[in-house]
PyMOL Python script that loads the backbone (N, CA, C, O; Angstrom):
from pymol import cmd

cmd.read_pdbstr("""\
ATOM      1  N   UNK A   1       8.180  14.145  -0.779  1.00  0.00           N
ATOM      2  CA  UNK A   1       8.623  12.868  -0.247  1.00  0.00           C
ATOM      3  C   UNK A   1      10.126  12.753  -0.432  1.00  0.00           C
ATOM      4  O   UNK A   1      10.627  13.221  -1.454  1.00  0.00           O
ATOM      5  N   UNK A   2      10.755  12.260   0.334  1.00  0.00           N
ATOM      6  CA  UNK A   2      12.180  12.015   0.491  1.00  0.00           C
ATOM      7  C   UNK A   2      12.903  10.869  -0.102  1.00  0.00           C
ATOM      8  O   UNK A   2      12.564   9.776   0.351  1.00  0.00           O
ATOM      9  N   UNK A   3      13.752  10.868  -0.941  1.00  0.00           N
ATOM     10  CA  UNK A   3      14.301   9.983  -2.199  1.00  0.00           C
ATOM     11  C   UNK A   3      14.497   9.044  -0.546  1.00  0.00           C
ATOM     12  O   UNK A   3      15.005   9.325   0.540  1.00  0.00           O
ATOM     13  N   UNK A   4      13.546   7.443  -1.308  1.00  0.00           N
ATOM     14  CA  UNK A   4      14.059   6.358  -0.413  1.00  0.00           C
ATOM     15  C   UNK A   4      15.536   4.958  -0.812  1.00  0.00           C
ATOM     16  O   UNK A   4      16.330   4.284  -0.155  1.00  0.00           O
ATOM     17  N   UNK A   5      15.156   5.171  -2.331  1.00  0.00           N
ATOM     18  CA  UNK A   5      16.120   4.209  -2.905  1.00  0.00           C
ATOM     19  C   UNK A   5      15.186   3.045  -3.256  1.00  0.00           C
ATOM     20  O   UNK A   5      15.728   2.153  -3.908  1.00  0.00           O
ATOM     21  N   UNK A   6      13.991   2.887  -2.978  1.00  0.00           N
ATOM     22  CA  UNK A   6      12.814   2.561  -3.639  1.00  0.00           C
ATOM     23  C   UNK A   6      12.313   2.508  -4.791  1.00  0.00           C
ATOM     24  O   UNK A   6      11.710   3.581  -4.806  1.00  0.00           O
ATOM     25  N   UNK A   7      12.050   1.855  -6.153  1.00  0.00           N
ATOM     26  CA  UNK A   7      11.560   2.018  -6.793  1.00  0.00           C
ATOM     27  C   UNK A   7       9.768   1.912  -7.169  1.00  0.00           C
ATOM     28  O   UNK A   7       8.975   0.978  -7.285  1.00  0.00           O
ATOM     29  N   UNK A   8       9.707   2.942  -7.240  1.00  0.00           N
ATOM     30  CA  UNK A   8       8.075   3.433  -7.292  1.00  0.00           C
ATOM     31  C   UNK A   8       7.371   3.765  -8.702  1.00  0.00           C
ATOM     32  O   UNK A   8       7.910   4.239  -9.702  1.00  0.00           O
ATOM     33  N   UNK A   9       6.383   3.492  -8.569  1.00  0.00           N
ATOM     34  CA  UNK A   9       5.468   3.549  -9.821  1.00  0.00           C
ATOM     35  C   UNK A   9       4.548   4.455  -9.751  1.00  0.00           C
ATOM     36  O   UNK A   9       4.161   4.305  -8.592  1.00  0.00           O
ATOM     37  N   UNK A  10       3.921   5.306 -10.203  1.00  0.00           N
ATOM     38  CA  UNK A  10       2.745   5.980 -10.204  1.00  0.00           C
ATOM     39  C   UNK A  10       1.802   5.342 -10.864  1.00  0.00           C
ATOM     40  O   UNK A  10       2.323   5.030 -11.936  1.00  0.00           O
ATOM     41  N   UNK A  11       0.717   4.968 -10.841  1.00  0.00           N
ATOM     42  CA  UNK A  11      -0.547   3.995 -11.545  1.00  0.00           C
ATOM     43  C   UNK A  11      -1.677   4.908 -11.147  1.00  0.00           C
ATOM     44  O   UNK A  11      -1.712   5.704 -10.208  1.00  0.00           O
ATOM     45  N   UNK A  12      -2.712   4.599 -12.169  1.00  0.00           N
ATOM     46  CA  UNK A  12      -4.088   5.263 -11.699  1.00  0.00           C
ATOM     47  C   UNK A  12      -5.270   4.152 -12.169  1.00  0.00           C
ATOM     48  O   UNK A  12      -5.344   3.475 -13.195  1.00  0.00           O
ATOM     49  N   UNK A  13      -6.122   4.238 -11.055  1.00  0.00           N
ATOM     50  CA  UNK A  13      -7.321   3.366 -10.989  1.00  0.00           C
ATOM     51  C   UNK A  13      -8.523   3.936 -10.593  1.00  0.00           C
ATOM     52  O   UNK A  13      -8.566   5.058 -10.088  1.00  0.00           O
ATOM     53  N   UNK A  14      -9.639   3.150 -10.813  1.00  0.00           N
ATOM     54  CA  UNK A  14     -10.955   3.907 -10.063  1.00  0.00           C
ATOM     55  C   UNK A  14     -11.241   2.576  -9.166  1.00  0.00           C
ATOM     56  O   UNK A  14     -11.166   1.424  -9.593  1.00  0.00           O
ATOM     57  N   UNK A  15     -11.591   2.971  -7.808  1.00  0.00           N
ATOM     58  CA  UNK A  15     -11.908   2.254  -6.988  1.00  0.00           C
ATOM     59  C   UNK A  15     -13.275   2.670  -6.707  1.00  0.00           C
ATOM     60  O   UNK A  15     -13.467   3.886  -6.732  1.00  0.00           O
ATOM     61  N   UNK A  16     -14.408   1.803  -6.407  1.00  0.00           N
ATOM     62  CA  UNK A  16     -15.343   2.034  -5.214  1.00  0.00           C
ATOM     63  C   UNK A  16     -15.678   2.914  -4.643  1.00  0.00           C
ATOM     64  O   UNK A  16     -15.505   2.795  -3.430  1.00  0.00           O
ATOM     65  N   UNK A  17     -16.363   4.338  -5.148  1.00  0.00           N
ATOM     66  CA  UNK A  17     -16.323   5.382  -4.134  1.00  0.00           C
ATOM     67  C   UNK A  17     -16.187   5.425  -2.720  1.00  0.00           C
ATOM     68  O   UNK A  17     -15.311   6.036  -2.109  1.00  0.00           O
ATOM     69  N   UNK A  18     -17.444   4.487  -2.054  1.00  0.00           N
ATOM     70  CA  UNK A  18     -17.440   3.876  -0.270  1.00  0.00           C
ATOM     71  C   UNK A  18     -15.963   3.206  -0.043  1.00  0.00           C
ATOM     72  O   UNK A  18     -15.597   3.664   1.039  1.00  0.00           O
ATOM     73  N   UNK A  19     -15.232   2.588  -0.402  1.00  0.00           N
ATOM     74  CA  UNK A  19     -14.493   2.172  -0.266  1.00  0.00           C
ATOM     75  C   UNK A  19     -13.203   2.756  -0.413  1.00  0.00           C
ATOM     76  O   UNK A  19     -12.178   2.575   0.245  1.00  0.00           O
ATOM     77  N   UNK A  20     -13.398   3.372  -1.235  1.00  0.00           N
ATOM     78  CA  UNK A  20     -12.117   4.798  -0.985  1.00  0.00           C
ATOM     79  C   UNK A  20     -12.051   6.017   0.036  1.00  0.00           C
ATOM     80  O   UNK A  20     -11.177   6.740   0.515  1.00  0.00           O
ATOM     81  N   UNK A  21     -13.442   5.867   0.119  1.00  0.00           N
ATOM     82  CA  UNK A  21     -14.046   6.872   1.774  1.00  0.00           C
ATOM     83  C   UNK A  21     -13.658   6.108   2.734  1.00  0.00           C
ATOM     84  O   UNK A  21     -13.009   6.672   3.615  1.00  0.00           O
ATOM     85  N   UNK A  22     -13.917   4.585   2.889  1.00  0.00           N
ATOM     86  CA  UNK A  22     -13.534   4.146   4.284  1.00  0.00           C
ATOM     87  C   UNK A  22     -11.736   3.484   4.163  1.00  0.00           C
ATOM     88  O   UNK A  22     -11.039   2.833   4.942  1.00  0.00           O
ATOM     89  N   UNK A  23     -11.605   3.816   3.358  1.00  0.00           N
ATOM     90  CA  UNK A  23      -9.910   3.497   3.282  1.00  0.00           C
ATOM     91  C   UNK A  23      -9.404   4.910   3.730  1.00  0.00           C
ATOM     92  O   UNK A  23      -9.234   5.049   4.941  1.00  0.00           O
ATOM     93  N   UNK A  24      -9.149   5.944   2.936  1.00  0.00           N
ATOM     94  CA  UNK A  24      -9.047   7.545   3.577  1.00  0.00           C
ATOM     95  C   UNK A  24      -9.588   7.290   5.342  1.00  0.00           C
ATOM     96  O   UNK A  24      -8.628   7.032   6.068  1.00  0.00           O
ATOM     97  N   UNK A  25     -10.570   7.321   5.866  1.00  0.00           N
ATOM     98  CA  UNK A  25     -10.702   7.375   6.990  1.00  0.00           C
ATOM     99  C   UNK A  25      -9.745   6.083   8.155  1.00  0.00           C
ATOM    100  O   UNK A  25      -9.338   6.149   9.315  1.00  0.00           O
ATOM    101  N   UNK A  26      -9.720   5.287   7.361  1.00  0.00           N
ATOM    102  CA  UNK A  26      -8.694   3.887   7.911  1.00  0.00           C
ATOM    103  C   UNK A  26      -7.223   4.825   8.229  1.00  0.00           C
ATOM    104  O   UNK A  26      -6.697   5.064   9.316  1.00  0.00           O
ATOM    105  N   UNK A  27      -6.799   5.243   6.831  1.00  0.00           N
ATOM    106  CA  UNK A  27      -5.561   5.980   6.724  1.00  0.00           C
ATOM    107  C   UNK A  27      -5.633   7.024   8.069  1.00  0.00           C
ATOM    108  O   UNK A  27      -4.709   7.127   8.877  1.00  0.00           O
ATOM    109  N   UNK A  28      -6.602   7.595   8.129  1.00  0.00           N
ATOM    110  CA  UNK A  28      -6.303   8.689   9.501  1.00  0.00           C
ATOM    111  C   UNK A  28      -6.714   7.929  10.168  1.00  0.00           C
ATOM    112  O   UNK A  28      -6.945   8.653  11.138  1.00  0.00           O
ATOM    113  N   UNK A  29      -7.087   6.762  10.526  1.00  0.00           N
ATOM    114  CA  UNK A  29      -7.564   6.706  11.802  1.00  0.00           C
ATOM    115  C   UNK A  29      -6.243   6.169  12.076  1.00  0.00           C
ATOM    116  O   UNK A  29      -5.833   6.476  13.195  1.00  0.00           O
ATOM    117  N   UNK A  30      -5.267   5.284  11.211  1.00  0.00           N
ATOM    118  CA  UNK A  30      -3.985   4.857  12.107  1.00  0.00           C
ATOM    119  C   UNK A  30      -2.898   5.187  11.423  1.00  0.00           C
ATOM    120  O   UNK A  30      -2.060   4.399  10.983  1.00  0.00           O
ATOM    121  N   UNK A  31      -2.902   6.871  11.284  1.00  0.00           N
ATOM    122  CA  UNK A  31      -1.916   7.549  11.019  1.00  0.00           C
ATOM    123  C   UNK A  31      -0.784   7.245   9.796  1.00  0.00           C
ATOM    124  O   UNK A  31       0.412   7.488   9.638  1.00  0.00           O
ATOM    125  N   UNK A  32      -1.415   6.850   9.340  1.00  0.00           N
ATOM    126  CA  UNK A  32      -0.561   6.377   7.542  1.00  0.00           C
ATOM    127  C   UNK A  32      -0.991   6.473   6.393  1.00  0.00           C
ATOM    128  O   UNK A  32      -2.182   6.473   6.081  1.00  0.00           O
ATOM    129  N   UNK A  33      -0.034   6.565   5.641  1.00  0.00           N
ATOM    130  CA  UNK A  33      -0.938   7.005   4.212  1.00  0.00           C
ATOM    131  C   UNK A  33      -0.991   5.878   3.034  1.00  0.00           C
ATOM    132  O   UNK A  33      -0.301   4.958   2.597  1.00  0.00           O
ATOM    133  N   UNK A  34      -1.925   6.360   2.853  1.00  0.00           N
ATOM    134  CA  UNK A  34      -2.973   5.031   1.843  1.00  0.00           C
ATOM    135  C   UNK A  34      -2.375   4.384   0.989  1.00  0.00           C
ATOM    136  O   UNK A  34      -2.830   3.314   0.584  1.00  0.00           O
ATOM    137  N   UNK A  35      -0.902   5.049   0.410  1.00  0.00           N
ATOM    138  CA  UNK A  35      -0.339   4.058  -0.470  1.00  0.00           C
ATOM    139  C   UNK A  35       0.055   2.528   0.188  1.00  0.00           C
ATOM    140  O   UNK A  35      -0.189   1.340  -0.024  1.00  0.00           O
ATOM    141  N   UNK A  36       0.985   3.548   1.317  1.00  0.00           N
ATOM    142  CA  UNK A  36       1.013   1.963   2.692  1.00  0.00           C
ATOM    143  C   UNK A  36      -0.049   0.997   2.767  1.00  0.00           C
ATOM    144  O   UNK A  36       0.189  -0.181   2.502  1.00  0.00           O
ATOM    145  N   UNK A  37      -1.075   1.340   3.066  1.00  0.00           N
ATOM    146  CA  UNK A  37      -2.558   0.884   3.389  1.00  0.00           C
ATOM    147  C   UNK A  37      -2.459  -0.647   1.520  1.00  0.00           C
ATOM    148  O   UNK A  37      -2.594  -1.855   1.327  1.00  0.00           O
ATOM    149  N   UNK A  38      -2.200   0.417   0.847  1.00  0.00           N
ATOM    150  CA  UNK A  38      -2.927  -0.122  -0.210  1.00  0.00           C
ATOM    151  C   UNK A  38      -1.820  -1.572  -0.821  1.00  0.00           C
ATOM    152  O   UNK A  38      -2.121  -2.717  -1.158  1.00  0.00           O
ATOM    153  N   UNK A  39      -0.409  -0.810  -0.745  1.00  0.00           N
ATOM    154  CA  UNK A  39       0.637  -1.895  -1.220  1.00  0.00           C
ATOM    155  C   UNK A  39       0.777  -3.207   0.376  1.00  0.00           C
ATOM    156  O   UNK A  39       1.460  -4.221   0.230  1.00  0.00           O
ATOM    157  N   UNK A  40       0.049  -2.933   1.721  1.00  0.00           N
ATOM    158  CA  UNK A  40      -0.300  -3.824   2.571  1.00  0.00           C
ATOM    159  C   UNK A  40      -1.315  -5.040   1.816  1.00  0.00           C
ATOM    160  O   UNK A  40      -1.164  -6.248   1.631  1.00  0.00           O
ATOM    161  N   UNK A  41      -2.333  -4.135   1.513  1.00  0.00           N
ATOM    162  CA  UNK A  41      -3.549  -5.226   0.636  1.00  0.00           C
ATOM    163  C   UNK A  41      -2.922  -5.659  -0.739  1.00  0.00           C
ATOM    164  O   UNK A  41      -3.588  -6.605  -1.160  1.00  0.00           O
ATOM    165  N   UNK A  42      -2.230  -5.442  -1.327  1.00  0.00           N
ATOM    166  CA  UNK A  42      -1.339  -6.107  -2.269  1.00  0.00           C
ATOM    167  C   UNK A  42      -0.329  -6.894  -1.982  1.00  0.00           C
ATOM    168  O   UNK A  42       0.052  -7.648  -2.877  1.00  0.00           O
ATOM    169  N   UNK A  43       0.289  -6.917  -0.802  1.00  0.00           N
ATOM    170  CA  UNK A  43       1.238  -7.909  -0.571  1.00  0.00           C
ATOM    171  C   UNK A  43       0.186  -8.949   0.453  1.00  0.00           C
ATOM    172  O   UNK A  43       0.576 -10.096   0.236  1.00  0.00           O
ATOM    173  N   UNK A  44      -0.696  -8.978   1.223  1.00  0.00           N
ATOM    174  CA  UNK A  44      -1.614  -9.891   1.618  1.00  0.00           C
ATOM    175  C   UNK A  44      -2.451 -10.381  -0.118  1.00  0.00           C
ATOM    176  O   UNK A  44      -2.602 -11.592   0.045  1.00  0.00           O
ATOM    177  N   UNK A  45      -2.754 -10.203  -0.897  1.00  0.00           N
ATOM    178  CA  UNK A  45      -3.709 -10.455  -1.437  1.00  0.00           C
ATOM    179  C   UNK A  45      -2.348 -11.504  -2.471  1.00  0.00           C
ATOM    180  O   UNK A  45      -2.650 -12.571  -3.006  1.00  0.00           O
ATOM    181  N   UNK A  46      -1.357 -11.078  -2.524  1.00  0.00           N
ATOM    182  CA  UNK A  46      -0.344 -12.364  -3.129  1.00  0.00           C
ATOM    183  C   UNK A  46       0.152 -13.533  -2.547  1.00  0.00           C
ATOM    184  O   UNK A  46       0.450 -14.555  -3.165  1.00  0.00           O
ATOM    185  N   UNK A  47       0.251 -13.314  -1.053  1.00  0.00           N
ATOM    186  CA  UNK A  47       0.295 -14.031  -0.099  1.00  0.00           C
ATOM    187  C   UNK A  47      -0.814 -15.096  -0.245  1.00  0.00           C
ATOM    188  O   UNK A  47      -0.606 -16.307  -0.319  1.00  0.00           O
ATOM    189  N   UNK A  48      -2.085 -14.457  -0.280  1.00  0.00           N
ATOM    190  CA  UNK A  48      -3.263 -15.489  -0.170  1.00  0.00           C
ATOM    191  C   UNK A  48      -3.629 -15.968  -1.380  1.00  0.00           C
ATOM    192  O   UNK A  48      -4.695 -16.580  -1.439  1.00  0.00           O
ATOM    193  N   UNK A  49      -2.853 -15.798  -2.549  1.00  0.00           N
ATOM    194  CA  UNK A  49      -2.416 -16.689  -3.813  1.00  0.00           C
ATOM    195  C   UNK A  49      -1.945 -17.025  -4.265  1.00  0.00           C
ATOM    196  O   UNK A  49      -2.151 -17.484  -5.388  1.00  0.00           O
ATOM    197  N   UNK A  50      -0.673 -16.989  -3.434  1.00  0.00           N
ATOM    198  CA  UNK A  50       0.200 -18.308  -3.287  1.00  0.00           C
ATOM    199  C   UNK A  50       1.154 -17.879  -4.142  1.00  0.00           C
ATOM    200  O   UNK A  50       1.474 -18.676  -5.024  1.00  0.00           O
ATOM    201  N   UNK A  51       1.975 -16.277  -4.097  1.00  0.00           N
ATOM    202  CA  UNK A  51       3.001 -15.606  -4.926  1.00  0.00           C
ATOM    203  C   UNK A  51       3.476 -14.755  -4.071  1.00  0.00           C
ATOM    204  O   UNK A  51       3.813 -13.604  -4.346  1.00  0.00           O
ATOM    205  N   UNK A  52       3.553 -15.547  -2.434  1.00  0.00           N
ATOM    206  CA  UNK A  52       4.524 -14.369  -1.400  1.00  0.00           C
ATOM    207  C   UNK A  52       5.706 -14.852  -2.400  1.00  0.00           C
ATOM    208  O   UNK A  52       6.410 -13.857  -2.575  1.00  0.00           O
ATOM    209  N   UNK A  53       6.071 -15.614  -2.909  1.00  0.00           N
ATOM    210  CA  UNK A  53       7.754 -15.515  -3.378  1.00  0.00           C
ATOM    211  C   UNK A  53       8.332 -14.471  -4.145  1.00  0.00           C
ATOM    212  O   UNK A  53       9.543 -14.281  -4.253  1.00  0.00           O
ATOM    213  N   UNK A  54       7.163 -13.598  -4.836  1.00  0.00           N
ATOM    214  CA  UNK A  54       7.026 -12.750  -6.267  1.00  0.00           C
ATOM    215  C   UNK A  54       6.890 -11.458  -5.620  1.00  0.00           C
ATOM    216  O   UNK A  54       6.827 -10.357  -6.168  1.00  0.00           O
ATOM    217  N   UNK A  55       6.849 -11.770  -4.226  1.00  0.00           N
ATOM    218  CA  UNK A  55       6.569  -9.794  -3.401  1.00  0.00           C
ATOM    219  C   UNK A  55       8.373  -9.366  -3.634  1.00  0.00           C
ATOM    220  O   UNK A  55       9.304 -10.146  -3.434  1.00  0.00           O
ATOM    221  N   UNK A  56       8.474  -8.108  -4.041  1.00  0.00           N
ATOM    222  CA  UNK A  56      10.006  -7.846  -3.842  1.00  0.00           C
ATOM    223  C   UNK A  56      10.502  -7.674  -2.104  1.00  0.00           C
ATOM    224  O   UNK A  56       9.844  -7.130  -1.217  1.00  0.00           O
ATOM    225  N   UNK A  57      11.188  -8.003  -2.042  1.00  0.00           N
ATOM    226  CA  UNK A  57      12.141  -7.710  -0.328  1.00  0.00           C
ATOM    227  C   UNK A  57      11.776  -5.921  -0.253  1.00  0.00           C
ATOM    228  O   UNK A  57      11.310  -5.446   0.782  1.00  0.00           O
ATOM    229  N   UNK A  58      11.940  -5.414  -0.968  1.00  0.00           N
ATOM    230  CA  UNK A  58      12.600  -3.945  -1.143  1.00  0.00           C
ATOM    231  C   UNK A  58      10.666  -3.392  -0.449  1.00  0.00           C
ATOM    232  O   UNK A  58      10.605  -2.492   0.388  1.00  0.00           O
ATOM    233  N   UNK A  59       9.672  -3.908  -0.832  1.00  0.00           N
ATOM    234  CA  UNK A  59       8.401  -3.079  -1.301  1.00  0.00           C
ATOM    235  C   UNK A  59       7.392  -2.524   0.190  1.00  0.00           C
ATOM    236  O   UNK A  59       6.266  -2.050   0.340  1.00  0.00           O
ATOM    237  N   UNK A  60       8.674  -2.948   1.207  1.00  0.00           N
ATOM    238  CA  UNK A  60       7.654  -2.834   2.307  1.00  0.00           C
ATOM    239  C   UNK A  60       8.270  -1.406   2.630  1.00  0.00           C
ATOM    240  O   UNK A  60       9.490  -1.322   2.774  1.00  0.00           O
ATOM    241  N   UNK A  61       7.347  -0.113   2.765  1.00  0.00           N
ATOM    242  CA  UNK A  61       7.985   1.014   3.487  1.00  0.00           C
ATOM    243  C   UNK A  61       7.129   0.916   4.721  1.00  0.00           C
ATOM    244  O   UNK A  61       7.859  -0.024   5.032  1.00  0.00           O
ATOM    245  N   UNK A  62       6.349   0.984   5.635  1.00  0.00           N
ATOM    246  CA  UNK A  62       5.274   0.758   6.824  1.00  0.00           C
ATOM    247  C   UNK A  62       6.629   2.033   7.574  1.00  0.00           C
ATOM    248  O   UNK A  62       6.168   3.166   7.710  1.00  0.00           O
ATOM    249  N   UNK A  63       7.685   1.912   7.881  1.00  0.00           N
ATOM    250  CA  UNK A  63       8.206   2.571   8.316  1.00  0.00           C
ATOM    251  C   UNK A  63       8.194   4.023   8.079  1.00  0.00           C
ATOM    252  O   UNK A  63       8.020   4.845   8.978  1.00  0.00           O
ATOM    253  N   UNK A  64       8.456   4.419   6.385  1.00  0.00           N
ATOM    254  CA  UNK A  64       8.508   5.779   5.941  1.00  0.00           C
ATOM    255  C   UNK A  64       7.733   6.425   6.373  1.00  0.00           C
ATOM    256  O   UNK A  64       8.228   7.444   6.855  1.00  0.00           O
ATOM    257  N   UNK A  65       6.500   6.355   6.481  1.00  0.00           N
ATOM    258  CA  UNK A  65       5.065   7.011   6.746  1.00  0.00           C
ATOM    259  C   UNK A  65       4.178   7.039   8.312  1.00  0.00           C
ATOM    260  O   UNK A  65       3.095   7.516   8.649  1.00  0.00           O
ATOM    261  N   UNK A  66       5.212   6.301   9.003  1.00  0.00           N
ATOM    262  CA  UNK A  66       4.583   6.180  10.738  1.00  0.00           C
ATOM    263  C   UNK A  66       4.646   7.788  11.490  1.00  0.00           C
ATOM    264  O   UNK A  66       4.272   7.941  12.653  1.00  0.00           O
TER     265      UNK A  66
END
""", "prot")
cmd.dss("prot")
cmd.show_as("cartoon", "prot")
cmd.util.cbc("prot")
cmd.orient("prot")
């Protein structure tokens, strides 16, 4: 991956087996990769609790990965 000027975290979790299968298949089906996918459902899921103010400006890449 190509230095963005981004600051990034590496974290590890266990998700949902089915749900990590149909996220992977989401990811190919519209050509992006799952971190995108996943920091999307993290900036909606702050949004819908009322801490869009607390998303950083910086955290959206949707671009890097098209």
């Amino acid at each position: 991956m190509r230095h963005t000027g981004y600051q990034r975290e590496t974290f590890n979790t266990s998700v949902h087996a089915g749900l990590l299968k149909e996220l992977r298949h989401l990811a190919v089906d519209e050509g992006r990769a799952i971190n995108v996918l996943l920091e999307e459902a993290v900036r909606d899921l702050m949004i819908k609790r009322g801490r869009a103010h607390l998303i950083p400006s910086d955290s959206v890449q949707e671009t890097l990965f098209k």
